[in-house]
C-alpha positions in Angstrom: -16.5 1.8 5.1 -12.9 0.8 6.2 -10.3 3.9 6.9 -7.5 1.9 5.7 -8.7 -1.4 6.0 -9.9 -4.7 7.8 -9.8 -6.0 11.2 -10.2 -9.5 12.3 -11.5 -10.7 15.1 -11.4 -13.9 16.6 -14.0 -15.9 18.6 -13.2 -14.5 22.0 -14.2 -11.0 20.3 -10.1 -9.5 20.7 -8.7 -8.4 17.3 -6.4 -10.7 16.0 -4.9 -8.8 13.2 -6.0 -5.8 11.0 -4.9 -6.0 7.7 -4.7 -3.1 5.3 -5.4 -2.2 2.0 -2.9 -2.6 -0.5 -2.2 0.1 -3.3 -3.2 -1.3 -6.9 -1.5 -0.6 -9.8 -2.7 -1.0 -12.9 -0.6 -3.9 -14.6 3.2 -3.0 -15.9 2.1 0.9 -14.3 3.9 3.1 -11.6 1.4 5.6 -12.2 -1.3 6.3 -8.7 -4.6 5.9 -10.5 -7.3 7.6 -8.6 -8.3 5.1 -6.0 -4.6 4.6 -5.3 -4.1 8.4 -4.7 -7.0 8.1 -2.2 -5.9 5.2 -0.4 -2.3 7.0 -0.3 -4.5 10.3 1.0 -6.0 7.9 4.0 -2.9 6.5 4.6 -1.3 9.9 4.8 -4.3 10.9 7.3 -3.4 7.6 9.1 0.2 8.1 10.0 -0.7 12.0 11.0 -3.4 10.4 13.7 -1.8 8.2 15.1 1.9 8.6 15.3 3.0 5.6 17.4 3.1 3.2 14.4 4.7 2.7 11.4 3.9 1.8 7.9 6.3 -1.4 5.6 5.6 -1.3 1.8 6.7 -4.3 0.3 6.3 -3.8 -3.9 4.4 -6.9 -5.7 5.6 -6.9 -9.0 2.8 -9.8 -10.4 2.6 -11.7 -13.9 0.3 -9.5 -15.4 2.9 -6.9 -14.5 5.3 -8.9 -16.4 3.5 -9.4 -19.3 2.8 -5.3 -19.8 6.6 -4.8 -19.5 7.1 -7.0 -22.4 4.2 -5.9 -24.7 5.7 -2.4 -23.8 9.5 -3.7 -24.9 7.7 -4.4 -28.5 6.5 -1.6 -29.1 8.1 0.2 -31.8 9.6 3.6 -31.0 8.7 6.6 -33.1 8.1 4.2 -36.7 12.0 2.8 -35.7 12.5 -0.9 -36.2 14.0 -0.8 -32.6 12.5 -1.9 -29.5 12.2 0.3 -26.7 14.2 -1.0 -23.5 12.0 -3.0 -21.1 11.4 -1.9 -18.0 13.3 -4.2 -15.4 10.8 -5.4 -12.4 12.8 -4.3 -10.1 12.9 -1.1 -12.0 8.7 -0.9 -11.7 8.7 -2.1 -8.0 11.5 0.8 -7.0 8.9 3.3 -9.2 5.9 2.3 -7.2 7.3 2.7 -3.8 8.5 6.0 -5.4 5.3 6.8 -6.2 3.7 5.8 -2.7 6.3 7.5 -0.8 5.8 11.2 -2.9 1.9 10.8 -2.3 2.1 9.9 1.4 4.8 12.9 1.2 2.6 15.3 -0.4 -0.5 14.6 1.5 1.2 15.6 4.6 2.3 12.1 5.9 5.6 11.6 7.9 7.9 9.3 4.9 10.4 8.6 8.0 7.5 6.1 9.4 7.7 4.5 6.3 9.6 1.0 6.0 10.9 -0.4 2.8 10.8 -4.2 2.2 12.0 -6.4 -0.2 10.1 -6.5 -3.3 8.2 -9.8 -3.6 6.7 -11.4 -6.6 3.4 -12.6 -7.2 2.5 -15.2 -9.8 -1.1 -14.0 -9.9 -2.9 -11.2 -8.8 -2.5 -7.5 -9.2 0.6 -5.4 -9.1 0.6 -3.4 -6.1 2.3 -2.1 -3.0 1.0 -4.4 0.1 0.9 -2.5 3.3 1.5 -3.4 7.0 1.4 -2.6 10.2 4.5 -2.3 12.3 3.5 -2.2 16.1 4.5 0.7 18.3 6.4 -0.3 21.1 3.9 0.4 23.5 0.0 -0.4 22.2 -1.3 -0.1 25.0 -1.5 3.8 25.3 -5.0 4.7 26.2 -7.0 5.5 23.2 -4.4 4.2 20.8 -6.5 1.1 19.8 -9.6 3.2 19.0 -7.9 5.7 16.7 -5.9 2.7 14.8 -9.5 1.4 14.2 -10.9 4.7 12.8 -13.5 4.8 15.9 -15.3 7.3 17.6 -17.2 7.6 20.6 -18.2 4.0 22.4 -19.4 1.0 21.1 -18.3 1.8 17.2 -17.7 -1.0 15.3 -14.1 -1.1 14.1 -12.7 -0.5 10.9 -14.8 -3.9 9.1 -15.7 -7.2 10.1 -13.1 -10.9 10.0 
């Protein structure tokens, strides 16, 4: 099991990248379902272990996202003929950094290490908030490798496979 996500190694055995977990979101929804909250909660437990990195969140607002906003907009308000006001995408990607922020907030992370990117779109796919890596300025600090894996003692294997 992965503490926040993958790592890929190349053929000369050194890890290449490590690519985390996104956040989902079910579609047109701001709201952290549960396996959101827990991937906020190791995310949180993340920044508190190893404090020489920092976290970008970079909102994907998808088409299925798109779609929910609009069956939402048609739906009528309290027996009115009127349409509720849709919910801009920007709007829902502003929400669910919101709501990543608050939960890395409340499960004890640091919400300074956190970066805010532009919101990108996604023609397919899920609505979520991808995550990445920003390197520390200086990596090579003994033992720094081994707790941005999620390993212990010698020989571990890291955080998954390529």
């Amino acid at each position: 099991m992965s503490w926040i996500g993958r790592v890929h190694v190349g053929p000369n055995s050194k890890i290449e990248r490590v690519v985390v977990d996104p956040i989902p979101f079910a579609p047109g929804s701001a709201t952290l379902a549960p396996d959101a909250q827990e991937q906020v909660a190791r995310l949180a437990a993340f920044l508190e272990q190893v404090p020489e990195v920092r976290l970008a969140l970079v909102p994907v607002v998808s088409s299925r996202d798109l779609a929910a906003l609009e069956e939402k907009a048609r739906e009528p308000r309290a027996g009115l003929i009127r349409w509720k006001k849709a919910t801009e995408p920007a709007e829902l990607a502003t929400e669910r950094l919101e709501a990543v922020r608050e939960g890395i907030k409340r499960a004890g992370g640091n919400g300074e290490r956190l970066k805010v990117a532009a919101p990108s779109a996604a023609e397919s796919g899920e609505g979520q908030v991808k995550v990445d890596l920003i390197e520390p300025e200086d990596p090579g600090r003994p033992g720094f490798l081994r707790r941005l894996l999620g390993q212990t003692g010698s020989g571990g294997s890291p955080a998954a496979g390529s």
